[in-house]
C-alpha positions in Angstrom: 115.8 40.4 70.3 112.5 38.2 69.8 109.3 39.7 68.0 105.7 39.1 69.9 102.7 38.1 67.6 101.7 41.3 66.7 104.8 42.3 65.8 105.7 39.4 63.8 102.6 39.5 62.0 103.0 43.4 61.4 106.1 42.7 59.5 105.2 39.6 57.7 102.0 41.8 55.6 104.7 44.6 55.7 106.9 42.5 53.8 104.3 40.8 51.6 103.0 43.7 50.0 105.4 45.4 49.4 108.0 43.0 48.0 106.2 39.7 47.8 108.4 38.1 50.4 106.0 35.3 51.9 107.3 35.1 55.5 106.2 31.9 57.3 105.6 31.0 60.9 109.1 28.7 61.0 111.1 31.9 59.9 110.5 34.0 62.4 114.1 33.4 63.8 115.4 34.9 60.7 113.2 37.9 60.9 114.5 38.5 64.3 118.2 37.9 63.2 117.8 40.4 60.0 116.4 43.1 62.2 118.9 42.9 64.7 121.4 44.9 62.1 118.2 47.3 60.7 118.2 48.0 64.8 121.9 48.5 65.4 122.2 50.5 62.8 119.1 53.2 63.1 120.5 52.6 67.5 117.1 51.4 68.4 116.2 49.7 71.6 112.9 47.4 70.2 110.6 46.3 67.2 107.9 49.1 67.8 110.2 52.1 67.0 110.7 50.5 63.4 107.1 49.5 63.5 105.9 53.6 64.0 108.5 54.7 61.4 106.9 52.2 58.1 103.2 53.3 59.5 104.4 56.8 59.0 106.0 56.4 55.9 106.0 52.8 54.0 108.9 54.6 51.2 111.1 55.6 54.3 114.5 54.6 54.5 113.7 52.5 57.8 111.0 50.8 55.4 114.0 50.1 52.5 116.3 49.1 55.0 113.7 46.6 56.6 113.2 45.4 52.8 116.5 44.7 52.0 117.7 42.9 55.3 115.5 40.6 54.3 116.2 40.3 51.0 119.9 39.5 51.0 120.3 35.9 50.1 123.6 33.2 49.2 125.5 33.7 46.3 128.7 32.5 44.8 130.4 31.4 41.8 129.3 28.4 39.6 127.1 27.4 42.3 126.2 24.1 42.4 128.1 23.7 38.9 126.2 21.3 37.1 123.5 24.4 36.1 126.6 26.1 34.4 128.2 23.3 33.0 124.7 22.5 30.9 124.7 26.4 29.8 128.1 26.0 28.7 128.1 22.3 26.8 124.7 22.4 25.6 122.1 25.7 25.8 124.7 28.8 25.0 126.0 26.1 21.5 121.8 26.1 20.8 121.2 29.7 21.6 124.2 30.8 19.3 123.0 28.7 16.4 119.7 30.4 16.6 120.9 33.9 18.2 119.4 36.8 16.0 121.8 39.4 14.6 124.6 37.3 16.4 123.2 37.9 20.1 122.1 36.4 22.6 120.0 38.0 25.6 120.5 36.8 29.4 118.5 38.0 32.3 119.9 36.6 35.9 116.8 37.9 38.1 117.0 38.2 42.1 121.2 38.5 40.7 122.5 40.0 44.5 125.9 40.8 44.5 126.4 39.6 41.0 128.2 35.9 41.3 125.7 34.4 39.0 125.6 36.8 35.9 129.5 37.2 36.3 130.0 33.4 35.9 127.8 33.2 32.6 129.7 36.1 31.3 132.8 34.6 32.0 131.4 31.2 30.3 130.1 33.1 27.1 133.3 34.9 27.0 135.3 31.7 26.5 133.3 30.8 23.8 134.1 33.3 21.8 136.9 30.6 20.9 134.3 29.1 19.1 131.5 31.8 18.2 133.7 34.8 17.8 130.9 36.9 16.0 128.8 36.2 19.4 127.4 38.9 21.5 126.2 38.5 24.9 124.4 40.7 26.7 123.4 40.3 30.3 121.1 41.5 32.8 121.3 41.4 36.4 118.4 42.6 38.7 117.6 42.3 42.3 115.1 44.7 45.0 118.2 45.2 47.2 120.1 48.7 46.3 123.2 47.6 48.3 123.9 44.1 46.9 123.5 45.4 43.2 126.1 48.5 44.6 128.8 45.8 45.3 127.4 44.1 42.0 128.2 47.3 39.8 131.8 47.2 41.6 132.6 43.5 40.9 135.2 43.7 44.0 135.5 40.6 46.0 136.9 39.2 48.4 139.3 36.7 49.1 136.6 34.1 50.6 134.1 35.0 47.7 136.6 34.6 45.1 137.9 31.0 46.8 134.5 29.8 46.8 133.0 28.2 43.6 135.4 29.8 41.4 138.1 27.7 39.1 141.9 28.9 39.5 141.7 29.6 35.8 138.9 31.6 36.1 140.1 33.7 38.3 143.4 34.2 37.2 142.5 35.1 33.8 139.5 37.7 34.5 140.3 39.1 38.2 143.2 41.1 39.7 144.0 41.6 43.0 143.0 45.1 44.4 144.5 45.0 47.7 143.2 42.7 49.8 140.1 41.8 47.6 139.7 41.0 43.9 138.4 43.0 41.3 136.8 41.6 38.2 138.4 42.6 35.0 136.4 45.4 32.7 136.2 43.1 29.8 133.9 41.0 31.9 132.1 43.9 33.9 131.3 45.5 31.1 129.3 42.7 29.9 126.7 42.9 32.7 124.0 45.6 33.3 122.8 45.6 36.5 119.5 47.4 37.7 116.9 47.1 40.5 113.9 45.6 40.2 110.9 44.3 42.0 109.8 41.4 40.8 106.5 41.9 42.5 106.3 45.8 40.8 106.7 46.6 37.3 109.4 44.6 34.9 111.6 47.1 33.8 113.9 45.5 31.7 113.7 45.3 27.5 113.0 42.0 26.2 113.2 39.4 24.5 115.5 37.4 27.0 117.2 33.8 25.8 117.6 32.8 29.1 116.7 33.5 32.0 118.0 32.5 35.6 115.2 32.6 38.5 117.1 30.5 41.0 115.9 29.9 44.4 113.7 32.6 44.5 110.0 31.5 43.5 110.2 29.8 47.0 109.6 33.2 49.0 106.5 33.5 47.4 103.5 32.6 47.3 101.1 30.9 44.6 99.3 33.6 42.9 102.8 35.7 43.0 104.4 32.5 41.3 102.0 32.7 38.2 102.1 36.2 38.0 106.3 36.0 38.1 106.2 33.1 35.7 103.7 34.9 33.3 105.7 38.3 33.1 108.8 36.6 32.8 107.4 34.1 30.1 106.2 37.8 28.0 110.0 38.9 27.6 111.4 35.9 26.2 112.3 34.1 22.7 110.3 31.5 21.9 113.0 28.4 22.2 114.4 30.0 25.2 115.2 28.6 28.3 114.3 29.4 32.0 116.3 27.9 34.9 115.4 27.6 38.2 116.8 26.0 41.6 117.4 22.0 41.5 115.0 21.6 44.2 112.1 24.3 42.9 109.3 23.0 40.9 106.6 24.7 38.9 104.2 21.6 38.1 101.4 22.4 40.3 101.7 26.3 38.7 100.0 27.6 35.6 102.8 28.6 33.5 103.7 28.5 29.7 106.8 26.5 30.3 108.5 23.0 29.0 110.6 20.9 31.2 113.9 19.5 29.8 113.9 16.4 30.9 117.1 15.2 32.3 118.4 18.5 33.7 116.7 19.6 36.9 115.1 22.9 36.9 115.3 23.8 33.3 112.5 24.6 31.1 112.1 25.9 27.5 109.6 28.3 26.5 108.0 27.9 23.6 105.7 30.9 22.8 
């Protein structure tokens, strides 16, 4: 169904201020797509209907729902690779040798259903082989209650498990639960999921070693950038590392980060 003007621009300062999604002119196709299920689902006819209920209440469930149809975004296993291939030849062998008390602190922000922190627990669990004493703890966060549900599961399906993930992986942490895939508890168990705005207050206990903000600056705008970039920067180790999205950039920003040259989208902190 399309959205008018005032609809569109109704929903775009809806959206803004209350998660910090920054919705341009060329996505108003996806805002029509994403609330063609919030409409199906509450069996409304048009925009305005969902329009009255946020006026009336902006912490409805109509309000959450709009939220998180909008915030549900690609995931899947090692993707694009090379990001986790560097973590596991170079960054996790640095962290370790400078890991306090033997452990080392992961944050995987904007996580959805859980791919990404999965995959570097799976990664530091292999290199136990060489770090036994090592403990890894991760955190995954996101705004959207539902994704982090299915995170918290760590059921999958067929397609999900096919895509991204090595055979060797998968046999050796997952087991088939009917016709989906659940991952194993010693790898679950690992990861701590919890929801989070990044726009709203950063509850999560710091300091972090390395922290994965992939494609996700890019729905916001400037000032929001800094102030992510900022918070984030104040609950990490000095040394640590912060990766985003190969094609993201930061230079025009004002942030307290390093880039690594040679790796795209990495960056140290250094206090």
């Amino acid at each position: 169904m399309q959205i008018d003007d005032i609809e569109f621009h109704f929903f775009r300062n809806f959206l803004k201020e209350s998660s910090g999604y920054h919705l341009t002119d060329d996505k108003r196709y996806l805002l029509e797509s994403r609330l063609e299920d919030v409409l199906r689902s509450w069996k409304l006819n048009d925009h305005r209907a969902i329009i009255s209920s946020i006026r009336n209440d902006q912490s409805s469930k109509m309000a959450t729902d709009v939220i998180e149809a909008m915030t549900i975004n690609e995931t899947f296993f090692f993707r694009d690779q090379i990001p986790f291939d560097v973590f596991e030849n170079q960054l996790l062998d640095r962290l370790a040798e400078s890991a306090v008390a033997n452990r080392v602190r992961i944050w995987s922000a904007a996580c959805s259903t859980g791919q990404e922190p999965y995959s570097v627990a799976m990664i530091a669990t292999e290199k136990r082989s060489v770090y036994p004493k090592l403990l890894c703890d991760v955190v995954g966060t996101d705004i959207n209650s539902r994704v982090l549900s299915r995170a918290r599961q760590g059921l999958f399906s067929d397609i999900e498990v096919h895509r991204g993930l090595p055979d060797h992986y998968r046999n050796k942490y997952f087991t088939r639960d009917g016709s989906n895939w659940k991952i194993n508890d010693d790898i679950r168990t690992l990861v701590h999921f919890r929801q989070m705005n990044l726009k709203g207050d950063y509850d999560v206990e710091g300091p972090f070693d390395f922290v994965l903000l992939r494609n996700v600056l890019i729905y916001f705008d400037t000032a929001l950038k800094e102030s992510i970039l900022r918070r984030i920067a104040d609950r990490m180790r000095p040394g640590g590392y912060l990766l985003l999205g190969a094609a993201e950039g930061i230079y025009d920003l004002n942030h307290h980060f390093q880039r690594c040259p040679d790796i795209k989208g990495l960056y140290e902190y250094r206090g």
